[in-house]
N, C-alpha and C positions, 0 to 999 in steps of 0.2 A: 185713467181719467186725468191725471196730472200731468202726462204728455201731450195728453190731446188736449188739454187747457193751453200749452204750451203756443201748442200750432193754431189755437184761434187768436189769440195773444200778438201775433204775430198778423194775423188777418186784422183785427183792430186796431194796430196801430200801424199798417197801412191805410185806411183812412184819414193821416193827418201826415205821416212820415213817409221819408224815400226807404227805399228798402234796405239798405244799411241800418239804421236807427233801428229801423221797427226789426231788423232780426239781433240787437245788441237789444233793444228789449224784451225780446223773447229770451235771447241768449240768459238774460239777468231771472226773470225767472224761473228758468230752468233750473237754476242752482240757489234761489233764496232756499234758507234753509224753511222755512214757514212754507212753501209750498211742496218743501222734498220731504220733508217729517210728516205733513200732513195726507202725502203719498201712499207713506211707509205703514199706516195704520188703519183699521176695521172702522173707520170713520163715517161721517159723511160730509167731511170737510172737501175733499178732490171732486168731489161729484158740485159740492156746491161752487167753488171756483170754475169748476167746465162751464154749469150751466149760468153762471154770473157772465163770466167772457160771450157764451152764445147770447145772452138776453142782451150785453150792451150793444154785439154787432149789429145786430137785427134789429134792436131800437135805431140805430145809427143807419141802417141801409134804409131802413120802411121811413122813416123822416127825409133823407132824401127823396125816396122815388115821389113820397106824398107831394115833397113841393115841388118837383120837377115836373110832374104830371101836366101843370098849367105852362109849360115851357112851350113855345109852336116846334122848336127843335127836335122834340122827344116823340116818339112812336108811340101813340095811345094805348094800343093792344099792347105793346110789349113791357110796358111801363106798367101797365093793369097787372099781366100775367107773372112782376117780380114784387110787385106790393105786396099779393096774394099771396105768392110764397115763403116771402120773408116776413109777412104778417103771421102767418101759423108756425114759422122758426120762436118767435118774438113769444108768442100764448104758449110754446110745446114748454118753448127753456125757461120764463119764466116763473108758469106754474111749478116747473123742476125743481128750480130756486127754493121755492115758498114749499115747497112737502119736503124738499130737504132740512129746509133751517128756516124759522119764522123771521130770523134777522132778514133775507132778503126783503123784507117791505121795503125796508129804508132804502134799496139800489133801484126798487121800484119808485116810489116814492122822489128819490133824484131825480129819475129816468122822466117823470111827469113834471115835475118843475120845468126840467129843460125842455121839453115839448110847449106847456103852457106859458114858459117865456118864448120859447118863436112863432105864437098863436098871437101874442100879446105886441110884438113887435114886428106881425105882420110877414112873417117870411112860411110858417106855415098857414095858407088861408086856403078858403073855398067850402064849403061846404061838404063835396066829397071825400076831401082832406082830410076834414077833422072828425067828420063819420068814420073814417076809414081807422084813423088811429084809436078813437073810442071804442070801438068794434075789438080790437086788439086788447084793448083793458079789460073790455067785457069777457072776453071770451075767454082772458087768465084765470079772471076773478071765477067765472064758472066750471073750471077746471081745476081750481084750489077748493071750490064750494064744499065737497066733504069732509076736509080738514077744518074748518071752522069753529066747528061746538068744541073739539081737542083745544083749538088754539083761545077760546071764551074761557074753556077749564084752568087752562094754565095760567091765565092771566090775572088770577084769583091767586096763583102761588107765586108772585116774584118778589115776595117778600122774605124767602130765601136764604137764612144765614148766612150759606153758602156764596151769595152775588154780592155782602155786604161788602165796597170799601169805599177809603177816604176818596178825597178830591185828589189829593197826592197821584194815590193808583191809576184815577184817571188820566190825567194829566200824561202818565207812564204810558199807557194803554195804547191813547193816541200816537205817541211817540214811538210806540211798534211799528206801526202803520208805512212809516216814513225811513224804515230801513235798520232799527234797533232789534228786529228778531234777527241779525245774522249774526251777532255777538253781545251775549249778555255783558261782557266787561265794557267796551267798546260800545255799548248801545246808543248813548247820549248821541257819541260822534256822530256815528252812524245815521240816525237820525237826523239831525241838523244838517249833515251833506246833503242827505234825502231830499230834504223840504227844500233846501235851498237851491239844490240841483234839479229840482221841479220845477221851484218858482222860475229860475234862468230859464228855462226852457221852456216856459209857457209864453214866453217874451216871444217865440219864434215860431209860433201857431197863429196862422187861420183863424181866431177866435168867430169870423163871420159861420163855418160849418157845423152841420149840427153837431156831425164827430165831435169835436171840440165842448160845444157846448153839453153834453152829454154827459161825457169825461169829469168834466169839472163841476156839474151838479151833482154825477154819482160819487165824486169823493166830498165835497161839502156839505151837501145836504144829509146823508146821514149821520156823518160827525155830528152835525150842530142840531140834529134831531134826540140823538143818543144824550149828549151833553145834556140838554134842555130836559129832558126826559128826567137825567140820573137827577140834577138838581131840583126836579119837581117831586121829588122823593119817591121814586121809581129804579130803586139802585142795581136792581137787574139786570138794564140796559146800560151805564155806566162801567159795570162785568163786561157786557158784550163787544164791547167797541173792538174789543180785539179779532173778532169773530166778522169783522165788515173786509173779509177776506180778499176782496176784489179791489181794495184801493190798493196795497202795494202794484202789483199790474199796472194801473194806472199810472201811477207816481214813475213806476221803471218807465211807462212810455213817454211822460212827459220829460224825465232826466236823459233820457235816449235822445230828445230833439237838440240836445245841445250837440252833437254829429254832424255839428257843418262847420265848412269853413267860416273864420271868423271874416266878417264885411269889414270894408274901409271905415273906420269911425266909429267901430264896438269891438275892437279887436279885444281890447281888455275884458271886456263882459263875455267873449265870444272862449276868450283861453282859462278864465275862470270857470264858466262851463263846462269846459273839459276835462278841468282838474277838478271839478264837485264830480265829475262822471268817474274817472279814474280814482277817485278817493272811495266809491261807492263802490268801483267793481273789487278795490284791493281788500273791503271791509267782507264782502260776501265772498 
């Protein structure tokens, strides 16, 4: 499962990268140790990482064909016949998601931010459009629907001894996210390279594609869901941020985009990039 996370990995961050980048993003998770430990055990951590990667591609391919659809360029029938298909990838993986681990809401839950901001800002429109994507929601949400009373039971127990910690913890947890699971001495570094070898390299995105827009709702929006949650005294989810398993991926595809040549008048930013990339491959 952790291989084949691998190679979607690599399908998803071709949506915004050339193909160099997005296989040194593959490359990097292939060997974070957070997704090789999480391999290595009777879990269902690897299952939930495959089907995280499947839910964002398909989120990402059904959002385009949705708004191409109204393009005069684009072949009606043929346009039809890959929404369908990548509409029932979209409901298979991310109901997979949500019976693996209830945390995947939160990737759902981005996944719908970034859709209802290109609803809002007019780039997905039409009527059959947004039928089409709704149709998708629905059809997860009814294919999770026997899991439900479990997940109403449990939400009566997150009060958890077990899930108790400080703000400190959190603080720590997030900072996993960002490239501190590859060495616990070293984690701070590691981290800070992460984030900042992210931030660089989102400088060099497309930001108009929904790929893009996706990406960066599914790593913020359940951060600042989780956060909100632990401080409403909800300390469960605060525990779990470490468990929003699909933002490293992300973070590797956006440190990956710093893989181009530096342009005339960023070369500085462009070679700084490459040493946040290089400092991230020498840490993992």
């Amino acid at each position: 499962l952790g291989c084949a996370a691998v190679m979607v990995v690599f399908a998803l961050a071709r949506q915004l990268l050339p193909r160099l980048p997005a296989a040194i993003a593959a490359g990097i998770c292939a060997v974070l140790p957070i997704y090789v430990s999480w391999s290595q055990v009777s879990r269902g951590y690897a299952l939930l990482f495959l089907a995280s990667m499947v839910t964002l591609l398909a989120a990402c391919e059904l959002l385009s064909r949705l708004e191409a659809r109204r393009s005069p360029r684009v072949d009606g029938a043929v346009a039809a016949r890959g929404t369908v298909a990548w509409g029932a990838v979209y409901a298979l993986a991310a109901a997979a998601g949500l019976w693996t681990h209830n945390i995947a809401v939160f990737l759902l839950l981005g996944i719908n931010v970034a859709a209802g901001l290109r609803l809002l800002t007019g780039q997905l429109r039409g009527l059959p459009a947004v039928l089409g994507w709704a149709a998708c929601q629905v059809a997860t949400l009814l294919l999770w629907s026997p899991w439900l009373p479990t997940v109403m039971e449990q939400s009566t127990r997150l009060g958890w001894e077990h899930f108790l910690i400080p703000a400190t913890d959190l603080l720590d947890r997030i900072l996993l996210l960002f490239g501190a699971f590859m060495l616990w001495k070293l984690g701070f570094v590691a981290a800070i390279a992460g984030i900042a070898g992210a931030v660089l390299g989102a400088l060099r995105i497309n930001w108009q594609q929904p790929a893009a827009q996706v990406m960066l709702a599914a790593v913020l929006v359940p951060i600042l869901a989780c956060v909100v949650l632990f401080f409403s005294g909800r300390a469960a989810f605060g525990y779990s941020i470490a468990n929003l398993i699909w933002i490293p991926a992300l973070a590797a595809i956006l440190i990956s985009a710093n893989v181009v040549w530096p342009h005339r008048g960023r070369v500085g930013i462009g070679f700084v990039g490459l040493a946040l990339l290089a400092c991230f491959l020498a840490l993992s």
